[in-house]
The first five atom37 places (N, CA, C, CB, O) and aatype in JSON, in Angstrom:
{
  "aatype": [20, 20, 20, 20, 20, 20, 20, 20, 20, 20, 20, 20, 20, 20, 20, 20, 20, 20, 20, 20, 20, 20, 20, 20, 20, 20, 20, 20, 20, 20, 20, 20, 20, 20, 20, 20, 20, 20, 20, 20, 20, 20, 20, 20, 20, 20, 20, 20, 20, 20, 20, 20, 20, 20, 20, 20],
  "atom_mask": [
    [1, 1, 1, 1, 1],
    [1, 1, 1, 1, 1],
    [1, 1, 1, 1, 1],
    [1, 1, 1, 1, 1],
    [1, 1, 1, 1, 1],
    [1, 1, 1, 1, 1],
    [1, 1, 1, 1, 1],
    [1, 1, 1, 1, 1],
    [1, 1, 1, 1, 1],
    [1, 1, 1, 1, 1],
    [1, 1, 1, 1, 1],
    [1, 1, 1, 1, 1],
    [1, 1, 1, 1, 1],
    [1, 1, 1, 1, 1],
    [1, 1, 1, 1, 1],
    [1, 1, 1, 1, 1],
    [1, 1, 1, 1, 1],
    [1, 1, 1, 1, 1],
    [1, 1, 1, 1, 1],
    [1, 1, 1, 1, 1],
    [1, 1, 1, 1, 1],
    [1, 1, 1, 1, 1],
    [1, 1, 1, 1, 1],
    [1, 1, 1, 1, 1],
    [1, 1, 1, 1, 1],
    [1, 1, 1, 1, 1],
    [1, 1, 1, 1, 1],
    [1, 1, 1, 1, 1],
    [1, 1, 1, 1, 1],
    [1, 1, 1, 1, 1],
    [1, 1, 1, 1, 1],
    [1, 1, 1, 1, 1],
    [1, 1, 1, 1, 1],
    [1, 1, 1, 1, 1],
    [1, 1, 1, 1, 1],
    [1, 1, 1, 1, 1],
    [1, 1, 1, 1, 1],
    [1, 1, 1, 1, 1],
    [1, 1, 1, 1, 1],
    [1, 1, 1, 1, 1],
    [1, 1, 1, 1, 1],
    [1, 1, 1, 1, 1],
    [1, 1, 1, 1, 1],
    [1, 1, 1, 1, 1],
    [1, 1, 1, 1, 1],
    [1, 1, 1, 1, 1],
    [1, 1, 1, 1, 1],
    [1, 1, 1, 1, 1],
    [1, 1, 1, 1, 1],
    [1, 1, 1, 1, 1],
    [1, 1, 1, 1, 1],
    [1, 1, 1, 1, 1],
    [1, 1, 1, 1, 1],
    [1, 1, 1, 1, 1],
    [1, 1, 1, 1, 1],
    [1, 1, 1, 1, 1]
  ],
  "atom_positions": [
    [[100.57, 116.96, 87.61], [100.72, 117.51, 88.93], [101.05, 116.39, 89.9], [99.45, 118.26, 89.37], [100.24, 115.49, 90.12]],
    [[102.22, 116.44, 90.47], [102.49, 115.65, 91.84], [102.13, 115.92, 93.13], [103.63, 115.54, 92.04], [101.94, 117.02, 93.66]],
    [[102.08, 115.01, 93.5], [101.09, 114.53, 95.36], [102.63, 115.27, 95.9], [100.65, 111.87, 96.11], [103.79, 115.0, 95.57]],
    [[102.07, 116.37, 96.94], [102.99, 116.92, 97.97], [103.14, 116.11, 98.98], [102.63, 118.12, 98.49], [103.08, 114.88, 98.91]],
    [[103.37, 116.9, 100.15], [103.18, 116.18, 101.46], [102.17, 116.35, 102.05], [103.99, 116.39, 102.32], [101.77, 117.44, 102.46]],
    [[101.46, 115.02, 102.22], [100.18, 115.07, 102.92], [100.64, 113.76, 104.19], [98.64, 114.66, 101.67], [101.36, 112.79, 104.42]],
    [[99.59, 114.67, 104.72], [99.94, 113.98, 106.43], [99.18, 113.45, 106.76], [100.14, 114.7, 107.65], [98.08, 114.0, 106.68]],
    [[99.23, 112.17, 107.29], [98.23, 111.73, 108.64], [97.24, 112.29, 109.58], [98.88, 111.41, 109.46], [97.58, 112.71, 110.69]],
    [[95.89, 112.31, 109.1], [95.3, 112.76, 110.21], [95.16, 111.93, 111.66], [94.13, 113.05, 109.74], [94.81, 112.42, 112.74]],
    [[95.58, 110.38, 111.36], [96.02, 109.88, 112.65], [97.01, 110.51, 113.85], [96.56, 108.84, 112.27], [96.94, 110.9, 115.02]],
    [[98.03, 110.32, 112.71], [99.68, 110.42, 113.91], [100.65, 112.33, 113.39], [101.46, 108.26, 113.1], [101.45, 112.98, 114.07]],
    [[100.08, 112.63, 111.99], [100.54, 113.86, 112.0], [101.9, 114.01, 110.81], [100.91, 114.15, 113.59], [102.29, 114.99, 110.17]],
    [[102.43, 112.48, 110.86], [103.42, 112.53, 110.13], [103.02, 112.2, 108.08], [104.4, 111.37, 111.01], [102.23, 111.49, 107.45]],
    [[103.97, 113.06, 107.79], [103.69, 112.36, 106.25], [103.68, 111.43, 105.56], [104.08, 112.57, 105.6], [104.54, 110.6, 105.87]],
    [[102.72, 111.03, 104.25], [102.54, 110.32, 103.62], [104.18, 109.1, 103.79], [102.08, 111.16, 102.36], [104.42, 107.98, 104.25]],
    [[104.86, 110.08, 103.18], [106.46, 109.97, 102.96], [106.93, 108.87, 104.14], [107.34, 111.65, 103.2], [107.9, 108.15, 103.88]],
    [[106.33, 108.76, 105.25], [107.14, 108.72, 106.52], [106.48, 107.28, 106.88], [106.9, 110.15, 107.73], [106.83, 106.6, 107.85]],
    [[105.37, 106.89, 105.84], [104.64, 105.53, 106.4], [104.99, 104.75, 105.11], [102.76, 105.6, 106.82], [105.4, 105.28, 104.08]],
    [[104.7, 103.15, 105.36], [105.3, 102.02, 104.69], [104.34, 101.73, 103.23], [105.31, 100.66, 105.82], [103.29, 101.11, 103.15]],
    [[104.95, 102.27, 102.41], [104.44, 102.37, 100.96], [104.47, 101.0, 99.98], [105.34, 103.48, 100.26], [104.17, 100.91, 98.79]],
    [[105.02, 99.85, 101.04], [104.63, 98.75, 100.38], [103.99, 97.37, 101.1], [105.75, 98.47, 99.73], [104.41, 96.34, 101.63]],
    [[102.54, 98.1, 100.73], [101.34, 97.14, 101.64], [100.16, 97.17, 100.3], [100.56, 98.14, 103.57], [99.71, 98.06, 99.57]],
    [[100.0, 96.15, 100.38], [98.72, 95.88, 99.76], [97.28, 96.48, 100.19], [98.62, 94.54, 99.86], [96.47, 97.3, 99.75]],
    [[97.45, 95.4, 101.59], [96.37, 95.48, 102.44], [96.07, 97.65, 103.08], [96.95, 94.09, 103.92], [96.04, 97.83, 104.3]],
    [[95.95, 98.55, 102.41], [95.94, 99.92, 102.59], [94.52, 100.24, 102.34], [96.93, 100.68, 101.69], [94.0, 99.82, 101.3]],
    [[93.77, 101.03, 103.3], [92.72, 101.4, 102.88], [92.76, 102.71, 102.2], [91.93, 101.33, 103.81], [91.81, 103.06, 101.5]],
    [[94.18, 103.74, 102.42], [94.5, 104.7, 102.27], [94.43, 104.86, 100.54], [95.68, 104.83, 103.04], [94.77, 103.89, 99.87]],
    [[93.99, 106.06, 99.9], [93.98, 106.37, 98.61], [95.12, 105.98, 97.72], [93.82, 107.63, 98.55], [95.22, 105.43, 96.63]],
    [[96.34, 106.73, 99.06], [97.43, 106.18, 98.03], [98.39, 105.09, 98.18], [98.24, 107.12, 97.76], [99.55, 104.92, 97.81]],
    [[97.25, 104.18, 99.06], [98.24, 102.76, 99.2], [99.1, 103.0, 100.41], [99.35, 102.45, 97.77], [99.97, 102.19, 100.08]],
    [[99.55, 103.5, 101.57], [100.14, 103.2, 102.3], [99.78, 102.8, 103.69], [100.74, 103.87, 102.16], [98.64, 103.17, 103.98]],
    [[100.31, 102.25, 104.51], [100.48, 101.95, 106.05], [100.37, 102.63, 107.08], [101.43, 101.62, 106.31], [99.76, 103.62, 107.48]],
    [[101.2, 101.8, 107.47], [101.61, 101.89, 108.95], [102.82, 103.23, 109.11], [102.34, 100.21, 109.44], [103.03, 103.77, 108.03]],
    [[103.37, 103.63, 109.93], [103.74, 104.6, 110.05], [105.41, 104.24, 110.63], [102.69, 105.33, 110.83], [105.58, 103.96, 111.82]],
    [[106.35, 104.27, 109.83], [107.78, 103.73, 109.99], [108.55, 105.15, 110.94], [108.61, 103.38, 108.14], [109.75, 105.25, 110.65]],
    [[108.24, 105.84, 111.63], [108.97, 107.07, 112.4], [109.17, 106.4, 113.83], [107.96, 108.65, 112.5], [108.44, 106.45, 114.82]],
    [[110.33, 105.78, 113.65], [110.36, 105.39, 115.52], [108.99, 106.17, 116.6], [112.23, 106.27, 116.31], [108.38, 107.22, 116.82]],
    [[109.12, 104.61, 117.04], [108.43, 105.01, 118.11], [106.65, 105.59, 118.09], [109.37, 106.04, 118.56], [106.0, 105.55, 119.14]],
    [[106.19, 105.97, 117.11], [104.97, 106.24, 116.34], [103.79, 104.54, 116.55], [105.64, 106.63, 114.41], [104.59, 103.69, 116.15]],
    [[103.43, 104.32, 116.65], [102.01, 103.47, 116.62], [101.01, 103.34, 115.85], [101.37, 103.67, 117.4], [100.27, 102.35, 115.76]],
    [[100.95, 104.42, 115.23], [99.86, 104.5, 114.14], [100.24, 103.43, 112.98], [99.78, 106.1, 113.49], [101.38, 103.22, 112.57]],
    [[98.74, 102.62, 112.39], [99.47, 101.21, 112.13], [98.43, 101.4, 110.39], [98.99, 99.4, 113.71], [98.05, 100.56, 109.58]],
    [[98.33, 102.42, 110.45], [97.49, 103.15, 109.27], [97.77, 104.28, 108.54], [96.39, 103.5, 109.66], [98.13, 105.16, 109.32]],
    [[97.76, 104.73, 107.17], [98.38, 106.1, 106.95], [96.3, 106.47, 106.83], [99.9, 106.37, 105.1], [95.7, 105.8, 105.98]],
    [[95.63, 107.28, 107.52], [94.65, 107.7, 107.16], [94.48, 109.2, 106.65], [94.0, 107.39, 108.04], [94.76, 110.17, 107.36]],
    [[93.86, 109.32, 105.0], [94.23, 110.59, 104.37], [93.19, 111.03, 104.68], [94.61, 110.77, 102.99], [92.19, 110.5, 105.16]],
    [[93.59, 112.69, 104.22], [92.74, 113.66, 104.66], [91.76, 113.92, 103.8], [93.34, 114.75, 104.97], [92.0, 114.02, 102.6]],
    [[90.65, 114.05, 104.27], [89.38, 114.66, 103.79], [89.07, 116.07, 103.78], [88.44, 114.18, 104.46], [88.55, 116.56, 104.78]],
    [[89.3, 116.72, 102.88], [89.06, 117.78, 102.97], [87.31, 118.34, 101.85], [90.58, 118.33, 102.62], [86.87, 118.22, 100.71]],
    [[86.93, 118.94, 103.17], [85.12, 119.47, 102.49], [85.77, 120.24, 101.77], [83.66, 120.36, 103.51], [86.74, 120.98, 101.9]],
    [[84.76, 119.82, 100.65], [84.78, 120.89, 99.54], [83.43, 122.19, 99.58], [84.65, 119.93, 98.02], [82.31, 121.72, 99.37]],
    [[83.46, 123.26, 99.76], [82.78, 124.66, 99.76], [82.09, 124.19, 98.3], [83.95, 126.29, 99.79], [82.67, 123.7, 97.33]],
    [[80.33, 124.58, 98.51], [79.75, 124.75, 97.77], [79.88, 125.78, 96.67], [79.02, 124.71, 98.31], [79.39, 125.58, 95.56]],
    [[80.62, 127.03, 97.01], [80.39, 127.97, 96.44], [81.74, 127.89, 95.44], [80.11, 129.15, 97.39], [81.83, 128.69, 94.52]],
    [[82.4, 127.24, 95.59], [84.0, 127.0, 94.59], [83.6, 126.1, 93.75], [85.52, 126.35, 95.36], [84.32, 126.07, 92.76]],
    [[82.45, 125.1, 93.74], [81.69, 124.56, 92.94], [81.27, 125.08, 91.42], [80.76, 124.45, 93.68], [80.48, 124.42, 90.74]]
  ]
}
């Protein structure tokens, strides 16, 4: 199964759309800063999504 598009809960934009060659990433899947003109976000931060007890 392949990784869709997942977005920034920083800036909004996708995975796709930030700089995928950084070391220094705290992000799961390794990326940055956010390459969409004009954007600021200097982090790709992924989403957390709660998981429901009851789907458990």
């Amino acid at each position: 199964m392949g990784i869709g598009a997942l977005n920034c809960i920083r800036c909004g934009h996708t995975h796709h759309a930030h700089d995928i060659h950084t070391d220094s990433s705290d992000s799961l899947l390794k990326v940055g800063k956010c390459l969409v003109p004009g954007c600021e976000c200097g982090q790709y931060v992924d989403k957390i999504e709660t998981i429901d007890e009851d789907l458990l």
